[in-house]
C-alpha positions as CSV (number, residue, x, y, z in Angstrom):
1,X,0.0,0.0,0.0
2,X,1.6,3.0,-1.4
3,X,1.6,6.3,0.9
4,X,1.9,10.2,0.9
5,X,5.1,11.3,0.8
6,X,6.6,14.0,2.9
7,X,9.8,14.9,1.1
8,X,8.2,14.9,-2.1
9,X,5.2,16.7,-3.2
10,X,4.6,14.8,-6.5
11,X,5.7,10.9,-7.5
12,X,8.2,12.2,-8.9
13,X,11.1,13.1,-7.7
14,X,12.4,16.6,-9.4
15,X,15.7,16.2,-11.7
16,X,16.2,19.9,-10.8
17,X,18.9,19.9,-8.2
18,X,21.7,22.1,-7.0
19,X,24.8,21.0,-9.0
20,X,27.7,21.7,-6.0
21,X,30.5,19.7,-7.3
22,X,32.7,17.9,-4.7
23,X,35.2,20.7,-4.4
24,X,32.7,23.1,-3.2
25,X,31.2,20.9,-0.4
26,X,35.1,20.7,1.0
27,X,35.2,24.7,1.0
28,X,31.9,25.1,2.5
29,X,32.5,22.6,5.3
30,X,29.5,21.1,4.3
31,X,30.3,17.7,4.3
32,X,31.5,17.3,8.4
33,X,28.0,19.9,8.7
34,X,26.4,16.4,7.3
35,X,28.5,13.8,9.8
36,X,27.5,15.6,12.2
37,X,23.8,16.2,11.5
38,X,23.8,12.4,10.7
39,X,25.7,10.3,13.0
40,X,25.8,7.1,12.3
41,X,22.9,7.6,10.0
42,X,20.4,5.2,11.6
43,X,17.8,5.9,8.7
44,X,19.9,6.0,6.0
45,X,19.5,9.9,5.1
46,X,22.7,11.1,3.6
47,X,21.6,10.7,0.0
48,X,18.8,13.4,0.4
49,X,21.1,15.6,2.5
50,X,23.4,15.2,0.0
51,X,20.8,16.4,-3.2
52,X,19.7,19.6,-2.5
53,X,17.4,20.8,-4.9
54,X,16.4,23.4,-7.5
55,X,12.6,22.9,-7.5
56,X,10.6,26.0,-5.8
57,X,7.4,23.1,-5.0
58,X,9.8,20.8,-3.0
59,X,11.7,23.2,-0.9
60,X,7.9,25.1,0.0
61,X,6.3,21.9,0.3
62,X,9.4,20.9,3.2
63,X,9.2,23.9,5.3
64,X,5.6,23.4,5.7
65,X,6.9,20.5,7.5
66,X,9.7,22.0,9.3
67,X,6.8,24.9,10.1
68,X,4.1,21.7,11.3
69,X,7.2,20.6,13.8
70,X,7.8,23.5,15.2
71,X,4.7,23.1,17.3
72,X,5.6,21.0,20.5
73,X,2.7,18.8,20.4
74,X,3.2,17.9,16.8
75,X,6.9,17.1,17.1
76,X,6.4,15.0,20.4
77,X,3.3,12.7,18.6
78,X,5.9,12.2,15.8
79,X,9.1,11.8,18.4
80,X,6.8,9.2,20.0
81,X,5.7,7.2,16.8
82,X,9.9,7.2,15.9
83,X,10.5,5.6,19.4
84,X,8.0,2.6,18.8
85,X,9.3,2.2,15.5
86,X,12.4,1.8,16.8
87,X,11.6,-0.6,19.2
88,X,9.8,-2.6,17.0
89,X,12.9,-2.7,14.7
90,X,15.1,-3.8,17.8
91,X,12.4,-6.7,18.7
92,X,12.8,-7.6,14.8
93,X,16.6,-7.7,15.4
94,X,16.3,-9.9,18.3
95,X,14.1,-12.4,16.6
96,X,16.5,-12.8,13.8
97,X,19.2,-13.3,15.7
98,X,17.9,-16.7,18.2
99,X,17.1,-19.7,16.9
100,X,14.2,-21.5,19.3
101,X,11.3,-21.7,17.9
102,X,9.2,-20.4,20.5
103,X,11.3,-17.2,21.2
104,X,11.7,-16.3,17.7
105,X,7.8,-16.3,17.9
106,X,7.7,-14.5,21.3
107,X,10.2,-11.7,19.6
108,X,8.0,-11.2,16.6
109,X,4.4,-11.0,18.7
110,X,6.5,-8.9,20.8
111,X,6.9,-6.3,17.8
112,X,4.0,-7.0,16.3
113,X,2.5,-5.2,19.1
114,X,5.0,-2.4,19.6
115,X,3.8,-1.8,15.6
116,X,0.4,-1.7,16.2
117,X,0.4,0.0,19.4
118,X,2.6,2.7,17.7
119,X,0.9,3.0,14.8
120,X,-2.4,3.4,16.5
121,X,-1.4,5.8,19.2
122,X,0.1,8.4,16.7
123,X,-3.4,8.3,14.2
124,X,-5.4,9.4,17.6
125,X,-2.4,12.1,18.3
126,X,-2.7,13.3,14.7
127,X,-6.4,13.2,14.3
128,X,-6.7,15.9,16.6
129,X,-3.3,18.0,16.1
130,X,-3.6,22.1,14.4
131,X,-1.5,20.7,11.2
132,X,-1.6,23.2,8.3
133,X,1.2,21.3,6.2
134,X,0.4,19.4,3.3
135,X,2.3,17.0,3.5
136,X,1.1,16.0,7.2
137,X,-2.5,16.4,6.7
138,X,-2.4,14.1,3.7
139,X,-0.2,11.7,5.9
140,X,-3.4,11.8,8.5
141,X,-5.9,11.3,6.3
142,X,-3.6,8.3,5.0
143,X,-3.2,7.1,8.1
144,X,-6.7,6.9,9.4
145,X,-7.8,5.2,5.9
146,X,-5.1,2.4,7.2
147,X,-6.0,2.4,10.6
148,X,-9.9,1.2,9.3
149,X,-8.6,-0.9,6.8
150,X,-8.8,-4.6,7.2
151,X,-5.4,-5.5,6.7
152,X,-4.6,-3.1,10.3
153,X,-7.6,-4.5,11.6
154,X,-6.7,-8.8,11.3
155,X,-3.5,-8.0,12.2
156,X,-4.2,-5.7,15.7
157,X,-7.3,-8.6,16.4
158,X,-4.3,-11.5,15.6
159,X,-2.3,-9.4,18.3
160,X,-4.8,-9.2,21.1
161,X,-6.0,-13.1,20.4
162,X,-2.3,-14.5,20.6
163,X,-2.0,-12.1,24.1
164,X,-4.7,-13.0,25.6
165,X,-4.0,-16.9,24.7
166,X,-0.6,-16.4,26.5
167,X,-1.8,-14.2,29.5
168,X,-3.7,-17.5,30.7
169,X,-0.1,-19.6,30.8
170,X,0.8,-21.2,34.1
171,X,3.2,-23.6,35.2
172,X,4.9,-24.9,38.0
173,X,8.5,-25.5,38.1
174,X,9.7,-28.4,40.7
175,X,13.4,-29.5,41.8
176,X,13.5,-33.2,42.1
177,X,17.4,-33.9,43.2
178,X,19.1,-32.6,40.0
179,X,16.0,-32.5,37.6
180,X,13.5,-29.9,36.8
181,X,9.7,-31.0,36.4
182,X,7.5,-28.7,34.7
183,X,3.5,-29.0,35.2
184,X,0.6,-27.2,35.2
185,X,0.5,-24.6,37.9
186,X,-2.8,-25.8,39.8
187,X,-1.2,-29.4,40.9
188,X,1.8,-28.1,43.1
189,X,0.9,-26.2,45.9
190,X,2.1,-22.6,46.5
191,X,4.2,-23.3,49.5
192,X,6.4,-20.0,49.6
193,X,4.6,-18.2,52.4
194,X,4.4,-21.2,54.5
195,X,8.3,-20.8,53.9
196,X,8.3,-17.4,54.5
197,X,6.4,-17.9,57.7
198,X,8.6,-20.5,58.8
199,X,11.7,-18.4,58.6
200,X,10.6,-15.1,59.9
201,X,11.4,-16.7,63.5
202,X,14.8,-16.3,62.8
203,X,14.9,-12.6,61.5
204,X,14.3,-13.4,57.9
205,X,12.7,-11.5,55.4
206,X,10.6,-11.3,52.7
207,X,12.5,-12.7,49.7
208,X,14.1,-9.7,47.5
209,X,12.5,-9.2,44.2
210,X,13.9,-10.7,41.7
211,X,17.1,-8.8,39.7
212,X,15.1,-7.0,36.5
213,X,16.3,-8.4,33.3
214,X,17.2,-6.7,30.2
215,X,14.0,-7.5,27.6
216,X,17.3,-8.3,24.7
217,X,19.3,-11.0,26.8
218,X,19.4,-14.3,25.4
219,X,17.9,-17.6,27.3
220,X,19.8,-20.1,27.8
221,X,20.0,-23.7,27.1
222,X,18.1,-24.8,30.2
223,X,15.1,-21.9,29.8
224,X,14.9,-23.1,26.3
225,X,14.2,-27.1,27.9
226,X,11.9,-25.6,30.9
227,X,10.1,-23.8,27.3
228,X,9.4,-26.6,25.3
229,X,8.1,-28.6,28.3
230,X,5.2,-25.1,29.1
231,X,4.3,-25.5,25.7
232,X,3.6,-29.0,25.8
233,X,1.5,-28.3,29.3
234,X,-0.2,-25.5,27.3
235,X,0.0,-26.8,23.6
236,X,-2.9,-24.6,22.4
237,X,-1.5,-21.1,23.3
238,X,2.2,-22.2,22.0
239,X,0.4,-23.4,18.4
240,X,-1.8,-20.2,18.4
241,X,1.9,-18.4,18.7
242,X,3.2,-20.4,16.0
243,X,0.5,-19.2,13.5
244,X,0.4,-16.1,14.9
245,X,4.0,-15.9,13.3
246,X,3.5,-18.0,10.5
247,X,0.8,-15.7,9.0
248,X,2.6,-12.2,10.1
249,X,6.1,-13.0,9.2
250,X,6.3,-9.3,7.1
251,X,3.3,-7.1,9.0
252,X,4.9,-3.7,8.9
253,X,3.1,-1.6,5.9
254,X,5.9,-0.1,3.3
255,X,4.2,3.1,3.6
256,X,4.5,3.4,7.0
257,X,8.4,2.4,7.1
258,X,8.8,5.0,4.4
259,X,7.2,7.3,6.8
260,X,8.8,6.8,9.6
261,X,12.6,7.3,7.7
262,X,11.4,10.4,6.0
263,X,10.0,11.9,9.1
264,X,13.5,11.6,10.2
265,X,14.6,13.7,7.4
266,X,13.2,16.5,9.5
267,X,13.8,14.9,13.5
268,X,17.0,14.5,13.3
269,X,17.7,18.0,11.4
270,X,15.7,19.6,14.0
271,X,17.8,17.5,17.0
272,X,21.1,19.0,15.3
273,X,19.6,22.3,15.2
274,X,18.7,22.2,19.1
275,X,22.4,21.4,19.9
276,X,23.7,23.4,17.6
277,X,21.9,26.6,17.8
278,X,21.3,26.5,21.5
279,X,19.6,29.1,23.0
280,X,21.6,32.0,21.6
281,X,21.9,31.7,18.2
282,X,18.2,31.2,16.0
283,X,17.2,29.3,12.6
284,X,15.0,30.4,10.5
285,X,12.9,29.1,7.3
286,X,14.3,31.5,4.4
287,X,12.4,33.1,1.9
288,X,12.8,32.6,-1.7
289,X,14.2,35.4,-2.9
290,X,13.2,36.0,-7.0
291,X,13.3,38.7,-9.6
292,X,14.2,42.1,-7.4
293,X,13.7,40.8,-4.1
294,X,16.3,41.6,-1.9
295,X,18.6,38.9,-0.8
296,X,19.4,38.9,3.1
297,X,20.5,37.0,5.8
298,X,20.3,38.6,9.5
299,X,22.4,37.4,12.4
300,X,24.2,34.3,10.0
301,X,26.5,32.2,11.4
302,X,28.7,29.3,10.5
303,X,27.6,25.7,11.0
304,X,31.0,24.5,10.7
305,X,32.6,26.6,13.2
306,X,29.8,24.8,15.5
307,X,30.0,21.3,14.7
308,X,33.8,21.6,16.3
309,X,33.5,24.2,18.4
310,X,34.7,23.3,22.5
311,X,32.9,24.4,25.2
312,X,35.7,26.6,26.5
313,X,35.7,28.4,22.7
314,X,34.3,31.7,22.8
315,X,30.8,32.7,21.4
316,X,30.4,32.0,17.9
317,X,29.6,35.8,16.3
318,X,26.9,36.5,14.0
319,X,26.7,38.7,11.0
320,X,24.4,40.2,8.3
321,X,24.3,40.6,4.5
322,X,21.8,41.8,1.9
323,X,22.2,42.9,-1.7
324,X,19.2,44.4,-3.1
325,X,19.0,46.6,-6.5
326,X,21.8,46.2,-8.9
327,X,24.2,44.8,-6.3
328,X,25.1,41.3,-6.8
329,X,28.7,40.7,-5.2
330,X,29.7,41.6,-1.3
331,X,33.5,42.3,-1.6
332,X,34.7,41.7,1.9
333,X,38.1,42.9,2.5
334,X,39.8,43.4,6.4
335,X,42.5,42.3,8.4
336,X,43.6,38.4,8.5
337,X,42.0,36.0,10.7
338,X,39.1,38.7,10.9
339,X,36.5,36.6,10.5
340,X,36.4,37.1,6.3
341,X,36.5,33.4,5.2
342,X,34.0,32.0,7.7
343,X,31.3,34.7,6.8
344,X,31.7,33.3,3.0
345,X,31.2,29.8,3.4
346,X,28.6,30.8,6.0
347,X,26.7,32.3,2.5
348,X,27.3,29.2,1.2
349,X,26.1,26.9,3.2
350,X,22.8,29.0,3.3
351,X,22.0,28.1,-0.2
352,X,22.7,24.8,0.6
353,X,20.4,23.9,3.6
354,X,17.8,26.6,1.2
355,X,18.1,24.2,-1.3
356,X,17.3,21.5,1.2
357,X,14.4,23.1,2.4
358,X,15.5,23.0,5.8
359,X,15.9,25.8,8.4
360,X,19.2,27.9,7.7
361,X,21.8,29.7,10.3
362,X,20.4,32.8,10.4
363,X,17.4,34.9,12.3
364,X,15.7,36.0,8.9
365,X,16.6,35.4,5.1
366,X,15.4,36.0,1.8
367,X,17.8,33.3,-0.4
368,X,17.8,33.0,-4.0
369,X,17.1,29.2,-5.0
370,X,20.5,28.5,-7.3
371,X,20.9,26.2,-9.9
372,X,24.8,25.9,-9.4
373,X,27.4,26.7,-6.2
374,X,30.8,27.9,-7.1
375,X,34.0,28.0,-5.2
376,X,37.4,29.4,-6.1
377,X,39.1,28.7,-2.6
378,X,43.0,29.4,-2.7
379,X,44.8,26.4,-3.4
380,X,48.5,25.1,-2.9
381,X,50.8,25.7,-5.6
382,X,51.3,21.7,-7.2
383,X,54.6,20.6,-8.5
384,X,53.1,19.1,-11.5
385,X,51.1,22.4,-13.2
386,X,52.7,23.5,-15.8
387,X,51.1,26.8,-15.7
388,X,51.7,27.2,-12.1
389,X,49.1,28.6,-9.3
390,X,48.2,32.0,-11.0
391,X,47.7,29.4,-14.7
392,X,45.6,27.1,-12.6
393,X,43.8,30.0,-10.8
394,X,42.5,31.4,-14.1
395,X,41.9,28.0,-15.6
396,X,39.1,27.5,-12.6
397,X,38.2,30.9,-13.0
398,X,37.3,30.6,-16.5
399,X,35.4,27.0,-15.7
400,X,33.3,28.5,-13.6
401,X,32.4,32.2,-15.5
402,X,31.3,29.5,-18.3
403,X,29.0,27.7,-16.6
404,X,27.7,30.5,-14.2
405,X,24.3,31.7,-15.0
406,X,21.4,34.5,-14.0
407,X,20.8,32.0,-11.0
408,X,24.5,30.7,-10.4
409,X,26.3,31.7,-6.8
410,X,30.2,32.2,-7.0
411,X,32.0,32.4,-3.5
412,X,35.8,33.4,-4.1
413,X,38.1,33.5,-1.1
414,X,41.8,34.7,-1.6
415,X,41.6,34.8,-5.4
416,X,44.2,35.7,-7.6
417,X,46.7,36.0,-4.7
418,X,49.6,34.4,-6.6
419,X,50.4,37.5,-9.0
420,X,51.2,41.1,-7.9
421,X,48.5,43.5,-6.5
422,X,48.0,45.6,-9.8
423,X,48.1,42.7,-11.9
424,X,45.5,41.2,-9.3
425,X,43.5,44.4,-9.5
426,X,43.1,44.9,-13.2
427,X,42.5,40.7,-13.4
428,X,39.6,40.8,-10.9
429,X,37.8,43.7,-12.2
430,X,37.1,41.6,-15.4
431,X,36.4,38.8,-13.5
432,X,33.9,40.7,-11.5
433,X,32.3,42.5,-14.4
434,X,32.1,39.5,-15.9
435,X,30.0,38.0,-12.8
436,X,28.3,41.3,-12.9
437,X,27.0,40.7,-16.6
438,X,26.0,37.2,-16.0
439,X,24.2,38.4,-13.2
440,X,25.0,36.0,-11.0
441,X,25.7,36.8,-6.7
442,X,28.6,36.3,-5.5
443,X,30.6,36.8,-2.1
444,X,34.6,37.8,-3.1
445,X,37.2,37.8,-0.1
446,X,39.9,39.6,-0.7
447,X,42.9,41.9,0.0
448,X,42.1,44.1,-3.1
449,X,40.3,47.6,-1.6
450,X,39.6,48.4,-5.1
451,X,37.4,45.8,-6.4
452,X,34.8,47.2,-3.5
453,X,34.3,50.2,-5.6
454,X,34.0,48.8,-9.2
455,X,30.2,50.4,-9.0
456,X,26.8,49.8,-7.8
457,X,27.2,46.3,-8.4
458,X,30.0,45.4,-5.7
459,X,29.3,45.9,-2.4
460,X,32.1,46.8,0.3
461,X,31.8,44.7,3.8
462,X,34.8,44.9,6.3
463,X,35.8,42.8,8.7
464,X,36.0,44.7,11.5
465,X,38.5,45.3,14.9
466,X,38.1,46.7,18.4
467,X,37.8,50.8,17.6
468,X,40.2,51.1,21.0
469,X,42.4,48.1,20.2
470,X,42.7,48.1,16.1
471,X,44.5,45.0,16.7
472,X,41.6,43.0,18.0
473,X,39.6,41.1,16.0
474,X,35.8,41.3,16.5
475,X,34.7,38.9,13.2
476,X,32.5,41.7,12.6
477,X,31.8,41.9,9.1
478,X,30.0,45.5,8.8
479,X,28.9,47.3,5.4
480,X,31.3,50.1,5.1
481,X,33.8,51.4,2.3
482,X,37.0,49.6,2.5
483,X,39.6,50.8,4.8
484,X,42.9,50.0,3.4
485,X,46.2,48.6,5.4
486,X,46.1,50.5,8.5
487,X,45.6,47.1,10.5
488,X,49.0,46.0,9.4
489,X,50.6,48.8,10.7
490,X,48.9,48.6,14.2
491,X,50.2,44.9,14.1
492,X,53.6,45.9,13.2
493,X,54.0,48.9,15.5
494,X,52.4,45.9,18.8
495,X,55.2,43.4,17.8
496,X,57.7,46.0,17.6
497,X,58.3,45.5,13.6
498,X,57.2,48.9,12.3
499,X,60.0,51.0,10.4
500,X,61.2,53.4,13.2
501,X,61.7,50.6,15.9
502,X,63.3,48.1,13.6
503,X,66.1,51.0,12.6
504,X,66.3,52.4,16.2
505,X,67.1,48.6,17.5
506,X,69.5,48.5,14.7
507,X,70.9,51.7,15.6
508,X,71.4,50.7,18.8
509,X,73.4,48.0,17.8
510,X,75.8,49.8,16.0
C-alpha cells in the first residue's frame, strides 16, 4: 500500500537539483556539517542531505513540514511514533538473531504489538493535532484510511488473540534432586509463604525481588528445555503463537516504514539544530528570494565553526548581508584572521540547507534558490602544473564564468593572490564584471580595496577590529567602504616591527 510522501510533493522526484561539485562541499565545510547532522545515520538519510534541490514546489512543500514541527505537540506525537518504531525494529533484530522456535515467535508478537500499538497511538495524536502542512494532513488522512482498513484490523485482532492466549499460561516448576519437572500450575501447591512464615522466627525477610532483566538477553539452554516442556503443558497457546508468526512474518506496511525514515529527514535536522543553535543563536525558514527581491540574511553564522567548536571556545559571532537593487557581489576585504572566510562559506552553506528546504543559520533570510554553487578557494601551488598557481587559478576561473548563469552563486576567497596587486586588481575587475554581466551573486574575499568600488554592483563589507584596540579582531563583518592597510601597521607597530623601531634597535646595535 503506497503512501503520501513528505519529502516529495509529487511521485516524482524533481531532476532539478543544485549542481555543487565535490570541491565546493570541502570549502563550504558542508560535508563534516552532514556527519555531524547524521551520525551514524540510523535511517539511511545522507543521500537526500546530499541532493539539495532546485525545485521551488519541493523546498515550500518541506518547510511546511519543518513549520508543522515546530509546534511542540506535533513534534512530540511524531518523536513518539519514531521511538515505537524503533523498538519494533530492535524486537525484529532480536528475533532474527535466536534460533528456538518459541522465542523467535515471542520476539516477533513482541513487535508486532509495539507496531500496532505505535501506529495506533500516533493516528489518535494526529487526528486531533492544528496541522496546516500538506504533507502531514495528507499523511493523516492516509493514516486513518489504514487504521480502518482490514489489513490493520486482522493484524491488531491477531495481536490481542495470541495475548490473551498467552496471558492465561501457568506452570509450575519443581526441583526433584538434579532434575526440573514442569506441570501445570494448579497441581503443586504454592508453598512460599508457608516458607516465608517458617523463617521469619529467625529474623528473615521477605525474599528480594527478583534482579530485573534486560527485555534483549538471550535464554539459555536450560530456559529453552523448561520452554518446550510449558508448551507442551499449554500446547494450544504455543500453536496459536506459532500461526500467529507464520501468518505475520512481514506485518509492517511499506508506507509506513517509508514514513517513519522520511519523518526523520526533518527529526534529526531539527535535533542537530537544538544542539547546535542552542539558545543564543536562531534558525529560521528563508524566503525565496526572486526577480528584485532583496537577498538577506540577519544574524548568520557558521555551522561548521559549530560542529567543532569546544565548550571553553568563545561565542560564535553572528553577522548580516543583503544585496538588493543592482548589487550582486559583497566584496569583503579586512584584516587576516578577521572573521572574512568563515562569513563566505557561512553564505554558502545557506544556499545549501535553502536548497534543502530545511531551516538555515540565520534569524531571517530571503535566499535566491541557485541552480549551481561555485567555489574558487586558494589552493597550494602543485609541482606538477605547468602553468603554475596563477595558470591554474585562471583555468578555474574561466570554468566557472562558463558555466555561471542568472541563477548561479560564485564564492571566491583569496583569489588571484599568486600575482602582484595591480596585476590582481586589473584581473579581478574583469572577472567581476564578468559575474556582474551574468548576473550572478557572489561573495569575493579579498585583500584588493579596489574591487569594492568597481560600481553599484559590488558591495564593500569589512571585517572589522576593536575601535580602542585596532589590533583586536571582532569577526565583525560591517557594510562600510574599505579601509585600506592601516591594520597592518597597528600589528607591526604591537610586535615591535614597524620601520622606526626596527632601525632604532638596529641603531642601537651599531
Amino acid at each position: 500500500m503506497s503512501g503520501p510522501s513528505v519529502l516529495w510533493p509529487d511521485t516524482a522526484v524533481p531532476a532539478d537539483q543544485l549542481i555543487i561539485d565535490a570541491a565546493a562541499m570541502v570549502d563550504l565545510e558542508i560535508e563534516p556539517i552532514l556527519t555531524a547532522i547524521l551520525g551514524a545515520d540510523e535511517y539511511r538519510l545522507r543521500c537526500w542531505f546530499a541532493t539539495p534541490v532546485r525545485h521551488a514546489a519541493t523546498v515550500r512543500y518541506r518547510q511546511e513540514v519543518f513549520a508543522d514541527l515546530g509546534d511542540d505537540a506535533v513534534r512530540k506525537a511524531c518523536d513518539t511514533f519514531a521511538r515505537g518504531m524503533r523498538t519494533m525494529r530492535r524486537r525484529i533484530d532480536a528475533r532474527d538473531r535466536v534460533q528456538h522456535e518459541h522465542q523467535r515467535s515471542w520476539w516477533q508478537l513482541s513487535a508486532a504489538t509495539e507496531y500496532v500499538d505505535a501506529v495506533r497511538r500516533f493516528a489518535e495524536a494526529l487526528a486531533v493535532l492544528p496541522l496546516t502542512s500538506r504533507a502531514l494532513n495528507q499523511w493523516r488522512e492516509f493514516l486513518a484510511g489504514y487504521i480502518d482498513a482490514s489489513g490493520f484490523a486482522d493484524l491488531t485482532a491477531a495481536v490481542r488473540r495470541t495475548q490473551q492466549a498467552l496471558s492465561g499460561v501457568r506452570y509450575s516448576l519443581r526441583i526433584v534432586d538434579r532434575t526440573l519437572e514442569v506441570g501445570p500450575a494448579e497441581t503443586i501447591p504454592d508453598y512460599s509463604v508457608t516458607i516465608a512464615n517458617l523463617f521469619a522466627r529467625f529474623g528473615v525477610g521477605a525474599p528480594r525481588p527478583p534482579r530485573p532483566r534486560s527485555e534483549w538477553d538471550d535464554i539459555n539452554h536450560m530456559e529453552e528445555q523448561i520452554l518446550d516442556h510449558v508448551a507442551m503443558v499449554h500446547p494450544r497457546a504455543f500453536q496459536q503463537l506459532t500461526e500467529f508468526a507464520r501468518a505475520h512474518e512481514h506485518f509492517v506496511d511499506e508506507a509506513v516504514a517509508e514514513f517513519d525514515r522520511e519523518i526523520q529527514f526533518y527529526l534529526t535536522y531539527l535535533d542537530f539544530v537544538a544542539h547546535a543553535s542552542g539558545t543564543t543563536r536562531a534558525m529560521c525558514l528563508p524566503q525565496l528570494a526572486s526577480g528584485d527581491t532583496p537577498v538577506h540574511a540577519e544574524d548568520a553564522f557558521d555551522l561548521a565553526l559549530l560542529t567543532r567548536r569546544r565548550p571553553t571556545d568563545t561565542e560564535v559571532v553572528c553577522n548580516d548581508l543583503r544585496l538588493s537593487g543592482p548589487e550582486r557581489v559583497l566584496v569583503v576585504t579586512g584584516p587576516n584572521q578577521g572573521g572574512k572566510t568563515t562569513f563566505a562559506r557561512a553564505f554558502g552553506q545557506l544556499v545549501y540547507f535553502t536548497a534543502l528546504g530545511c531551516p538555515v543559520p540565520a534569524r531571517h533570510a530571503c535566499l535566491p534558490l541557485a541552480d549551481r554553487v561555485f567555489t574558487h578557494f586558494e589552493r597550494a601551488e602543485q609541482a606538477t602544473d605547468p602553468d603554475g598557481r596563477l595558470g591554474e587559478e585562471l583555468l578555474r576561473i574561466r570554468e566557472t564564468l562558463a558555466a555561471a548563469t542568472a541563477d548561479s552563486v560564485i564564492i571566491l576567497n583569496e583569489s588571484l593572490s599568486s600575482t602582484s596587486s595591480a596585476d590582481a586588481v586589473r584581473i579581478g575587475r574583469d572577472v567581476l564584471a564578468q559575474i556582474v554581466a551574468r548576473g550572478a551573486i557572489a561573495v569575493w574575499v579579498s585583500f584588493l580595496d579596489e574591487l569594492a568600488r568597481t560600481g553599484p554592483a559590488a558591495v564593500s563589507m569589512v571585517a572589522a577590529t576593536d575601535p580602542d584596540d585596532p589590533a583586536r579582531r571582532t569577526f565583525r563583518i560591517e557594510r562600510r567602504p574599505a579601509d585600506g592597510n592601516a591594520h597592518a601597521v597597528v600589528l607591526a607597530e604591537r610586535f615591535g616591527l614597524s620601520y622606526d623601531l626596527v632601525t632604532a634597535r638596529i641603531a642601537a646595535c651599531e
